[in-house]
C-alpha positions in Angstrom: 97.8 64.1 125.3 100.2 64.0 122.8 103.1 65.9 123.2 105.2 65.5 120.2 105.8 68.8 118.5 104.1 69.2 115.0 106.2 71.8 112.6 104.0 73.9 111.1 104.7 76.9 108.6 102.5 80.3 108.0 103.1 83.0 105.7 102.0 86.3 105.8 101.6 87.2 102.4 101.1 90.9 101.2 100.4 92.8 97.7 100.6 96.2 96.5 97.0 97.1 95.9 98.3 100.8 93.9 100.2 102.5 96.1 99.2 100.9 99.2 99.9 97.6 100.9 97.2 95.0 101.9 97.5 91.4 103.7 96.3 88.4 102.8 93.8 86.3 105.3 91.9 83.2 104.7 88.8 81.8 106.1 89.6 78.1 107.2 86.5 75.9 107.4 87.2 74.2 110.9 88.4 77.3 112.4 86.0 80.6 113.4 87.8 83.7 111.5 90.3 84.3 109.5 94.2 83.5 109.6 97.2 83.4 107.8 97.9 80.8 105.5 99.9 77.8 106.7 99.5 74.2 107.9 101.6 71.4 108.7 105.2 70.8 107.6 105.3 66.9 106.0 107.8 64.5 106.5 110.7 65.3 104.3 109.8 68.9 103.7 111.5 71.8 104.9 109.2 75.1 106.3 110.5 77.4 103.4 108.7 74.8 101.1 105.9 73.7 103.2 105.4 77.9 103.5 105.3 78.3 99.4 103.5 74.8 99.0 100.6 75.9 101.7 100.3 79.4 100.2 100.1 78.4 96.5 97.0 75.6 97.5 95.1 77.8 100.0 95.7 81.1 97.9 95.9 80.3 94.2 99.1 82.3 94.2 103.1 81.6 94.1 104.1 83.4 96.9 108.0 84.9 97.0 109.3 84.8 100.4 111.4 88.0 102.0 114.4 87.4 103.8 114.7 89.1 107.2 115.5 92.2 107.6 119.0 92.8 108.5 121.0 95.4 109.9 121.6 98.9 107.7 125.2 98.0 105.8 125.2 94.7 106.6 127.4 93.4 103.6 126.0 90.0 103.5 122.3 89.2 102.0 120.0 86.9 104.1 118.4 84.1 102.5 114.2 84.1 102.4 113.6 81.8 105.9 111.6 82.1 108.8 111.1 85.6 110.9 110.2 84.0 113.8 109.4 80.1 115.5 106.8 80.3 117.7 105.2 77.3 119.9 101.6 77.0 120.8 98.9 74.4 121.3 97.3 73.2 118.5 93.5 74.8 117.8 90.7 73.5 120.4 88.8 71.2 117.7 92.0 69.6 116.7 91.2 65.4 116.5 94.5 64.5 118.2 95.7 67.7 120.6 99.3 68.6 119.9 102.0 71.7 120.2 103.2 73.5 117.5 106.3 75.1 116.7 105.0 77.3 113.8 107.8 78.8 111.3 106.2 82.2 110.5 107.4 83.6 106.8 106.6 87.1 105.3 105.9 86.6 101.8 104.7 89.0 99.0 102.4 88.0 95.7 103.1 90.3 92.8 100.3 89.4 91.1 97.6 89.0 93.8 94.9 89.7 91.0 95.7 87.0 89.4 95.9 83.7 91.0 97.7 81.0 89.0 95.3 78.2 90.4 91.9 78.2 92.0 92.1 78.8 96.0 91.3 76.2 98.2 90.0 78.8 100.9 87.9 82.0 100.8 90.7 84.4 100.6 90.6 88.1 102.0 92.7 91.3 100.9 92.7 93.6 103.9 94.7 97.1 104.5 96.3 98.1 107.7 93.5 100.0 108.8 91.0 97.0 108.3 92.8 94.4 110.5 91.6 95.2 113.9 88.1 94.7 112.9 88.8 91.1 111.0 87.8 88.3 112.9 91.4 87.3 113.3 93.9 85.9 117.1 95.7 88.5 119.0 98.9 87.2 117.9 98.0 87.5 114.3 96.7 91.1 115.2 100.2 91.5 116.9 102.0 90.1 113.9 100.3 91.6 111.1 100.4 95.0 112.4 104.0 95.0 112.7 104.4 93.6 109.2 102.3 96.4 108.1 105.0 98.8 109.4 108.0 96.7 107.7 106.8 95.9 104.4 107.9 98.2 102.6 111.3 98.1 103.7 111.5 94.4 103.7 110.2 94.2 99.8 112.4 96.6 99.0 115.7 96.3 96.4 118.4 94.9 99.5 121.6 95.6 97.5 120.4 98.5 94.8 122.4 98.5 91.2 124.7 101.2 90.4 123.0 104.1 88.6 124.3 103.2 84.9 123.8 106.7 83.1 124.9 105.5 79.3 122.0 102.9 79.5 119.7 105.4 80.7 120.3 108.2 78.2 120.4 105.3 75.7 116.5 104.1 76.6 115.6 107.6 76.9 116.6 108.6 73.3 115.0 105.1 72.2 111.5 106.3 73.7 111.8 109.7 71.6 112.8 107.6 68.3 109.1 105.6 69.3 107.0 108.6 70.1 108.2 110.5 67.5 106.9 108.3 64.8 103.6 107.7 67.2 103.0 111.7 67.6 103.3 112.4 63.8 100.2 113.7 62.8 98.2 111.3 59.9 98.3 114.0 57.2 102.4 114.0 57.4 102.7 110.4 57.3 104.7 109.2 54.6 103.8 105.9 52.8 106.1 103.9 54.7 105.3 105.0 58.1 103.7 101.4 59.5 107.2 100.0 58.4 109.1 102.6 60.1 106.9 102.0 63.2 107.8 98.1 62.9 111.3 98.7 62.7 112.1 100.6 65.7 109.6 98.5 67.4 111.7 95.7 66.5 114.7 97.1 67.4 113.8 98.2 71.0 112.5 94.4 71.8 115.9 93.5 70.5 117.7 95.8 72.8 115.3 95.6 75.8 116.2 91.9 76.3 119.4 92.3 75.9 119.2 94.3 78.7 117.1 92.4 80.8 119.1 89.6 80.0 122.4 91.6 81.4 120.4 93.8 84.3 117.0 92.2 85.0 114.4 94.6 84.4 116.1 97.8 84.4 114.1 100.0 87.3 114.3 103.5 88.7 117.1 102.5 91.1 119.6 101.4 87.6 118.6 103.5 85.4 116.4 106.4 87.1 112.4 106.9 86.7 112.6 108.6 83.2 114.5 106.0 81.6 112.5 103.4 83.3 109.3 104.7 81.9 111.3 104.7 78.8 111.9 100.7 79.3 108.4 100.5 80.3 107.2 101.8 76.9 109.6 99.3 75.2 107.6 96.6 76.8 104.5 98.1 75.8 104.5 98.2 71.9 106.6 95.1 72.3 103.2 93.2 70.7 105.1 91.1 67.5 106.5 89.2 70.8 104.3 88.3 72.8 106.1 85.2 74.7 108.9 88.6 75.5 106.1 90.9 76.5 104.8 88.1 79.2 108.5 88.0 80.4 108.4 91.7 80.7 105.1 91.9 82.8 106.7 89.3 85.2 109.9 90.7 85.9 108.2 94.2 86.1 105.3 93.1 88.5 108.3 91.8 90.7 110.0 95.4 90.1 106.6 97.6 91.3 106.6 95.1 94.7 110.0 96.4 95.0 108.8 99.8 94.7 111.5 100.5 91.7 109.0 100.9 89.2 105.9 102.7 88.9 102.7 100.7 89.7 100.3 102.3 86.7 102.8 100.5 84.2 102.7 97.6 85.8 98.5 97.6 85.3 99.0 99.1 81.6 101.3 96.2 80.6 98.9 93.7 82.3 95.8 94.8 80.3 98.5 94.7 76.7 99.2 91.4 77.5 95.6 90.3 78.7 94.3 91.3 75.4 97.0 90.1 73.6 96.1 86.5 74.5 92.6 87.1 73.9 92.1 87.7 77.9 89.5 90.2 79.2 91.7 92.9 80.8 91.6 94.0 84.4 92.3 98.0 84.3 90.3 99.1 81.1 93.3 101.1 79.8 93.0 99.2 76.4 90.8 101.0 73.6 89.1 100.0 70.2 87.0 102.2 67.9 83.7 101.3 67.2 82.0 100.8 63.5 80.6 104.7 64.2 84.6 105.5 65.3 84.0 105.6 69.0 85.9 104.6 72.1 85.0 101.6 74.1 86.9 99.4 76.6 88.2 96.0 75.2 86.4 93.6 77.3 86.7 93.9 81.1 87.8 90.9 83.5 85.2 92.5 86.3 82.8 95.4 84.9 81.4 96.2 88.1 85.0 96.4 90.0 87.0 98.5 86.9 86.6 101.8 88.5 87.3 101.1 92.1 90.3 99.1 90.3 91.3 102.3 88.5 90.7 104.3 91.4 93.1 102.4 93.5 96.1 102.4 90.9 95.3 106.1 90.5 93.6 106.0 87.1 90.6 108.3 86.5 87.4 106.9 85.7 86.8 104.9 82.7 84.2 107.1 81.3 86.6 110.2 81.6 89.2 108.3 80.6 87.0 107.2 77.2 86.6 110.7 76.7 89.9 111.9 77.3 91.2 109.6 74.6 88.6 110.8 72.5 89.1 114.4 73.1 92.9 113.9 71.9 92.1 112.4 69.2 90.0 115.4 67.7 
């Protein structure tokens, strides 16, 4: 028996699924069931690396650790590391029996439907509700159930912005500038209303990155939910640059983890910039008119799934969405 200690590092990675929160398991091909991901720590690496290293091969996705939880007004931020170090044996069909002192990480992906490389494991989305009928260990039963109860606190903003009210009246009167021109019916639009469009388009990309360049993406906790809808719609009809409109969806899938920003704009500025690149979208929110002048979905990243997608972000149907737009437009 070999009794040297193997360091080995696990991450329990969750996602906003809408509104709600669901965990991330893995079917590992040696092992009956389903676990967090993790392995073994190599030589030279720390567990904080090994964690994101693990995660990204198994999982497809970059996960971004949460520090601790710390006391309420504790004036000093903790760093992302490990929430707890536990020891066990190693799994029964291990070649060469060891311990293991496993560095268990929380970890959140803020853009689960989207891996960035193809998972090396069957990966499995599951909410609170589902995990005592996964085929998973006590401990991760123990574990993940907990986590459940703390993840929303532990993604959360840990030192909040001051509320900056001249920014936020600022975006607000930018948005009515934009829908203003948008709103104006065809028959009183003058000759140079695509120009006008362009230019306050242009001029709210300009301004926007300033901002985020100052603030990071400005969210409900800096500038309010109104405002940052406002910001949001910046970002939106930000389409002459698309390289800024990616940064946008990045730093504002990072703000709807956070909870300080609304999780339908984070799925409408995913299916703009899907599109954009000439990428099926994955919420259907995106319309084109038909040769006959009808509505119909830009294509769709999963057909089958849109509607439970929409369902779960709080979006109606796609067909009543179709002929909601269509209504409108009449």
């Amino acid at each position: 028996m070999n009794d040297v200690v193997h360091e080995t590092a696990s991450v329990f990675l969750f996602a906003r699924y809408g509104a709600r929160w669901k965990l991330c398991l893995l079917s590992y091909p040696r092992l009956a069931g389903q676990r967090a991901a993790g392995s073994h720590v190599e030589p030279g690496e720390s567990p904080e690396h090994a964690a994101v290293r693990e995660t990204r091969e198994k999982t497809g996705l970059h996960p971004r650790l949460l520090a601790p939880l710390s006391p309420a007004g504790c004036p000093h931020p903790l760093a992302p590391t490990a929430w707890h170090i536990a020891e066990s044996p190693a799994a029964p069909d291990s070649r060469c029996p060891h311990p293991h002192r496993d560095h268990i990480f929380v970890g959140v992906a803020d853009r689960p439907l989207h891996p960035v490389a193809e998972a090396g494991h069957t990966v499995h989305w599951v909410f609170a509700a589902d995990l005592p009928d996964q085929e998973i260990s006590h401990d991760t039963l123990i574990m993940g159930t907990a986590l459940f109860d703390t993840i929303e606190a532990a993604a959360a903003l840990r030192q909040p912005p001051a509320r900056d009210e001249t920014l936020a009246a600022e975006l607000v009167h930018r948005q009515e500038a934009d829908q203003a021109l948008r709103t104006l019916p065809p028959a009183q639009r003058s000759a140079d209303w695509n120009e006008s469009v362009a230019r306050v388009d242009q001029a709210n990309t300009a301004r926007l990155r300033e901002i985020i360049a100052t603030h990071g993406w400005p969210g409900h906790a800096l500038i309010g939910p109104r405002a940052a809808s406002a910001a949001w719609l910046i970002a939106q009809h930000a389409d002459r640059d698309p390289d800024f409109q990616r940064t946008c969806l990045d730093l504002l899938a990072t703000s709807v983890t956070a909870g300080d920003a609304y999780h339908q704009h984070g799925a409408l500025l995913l299916d703009r910039v899907q599109i954009a690149q000439g990428q099926p979208q994955t919420f259907g929110t995106q319309l084109t008119s038909g040769a006959d002048g009808s509505l119909a979905p830009y294509p769709l990243r999963d057909p089958a799934a849109v509607d439970e997608l929409r369902a779960a972000w709080g979006f109606d149907p796609l067909a009543a969405y179709i002929e909601q737009v269509s209504a409108s437009r009449t």
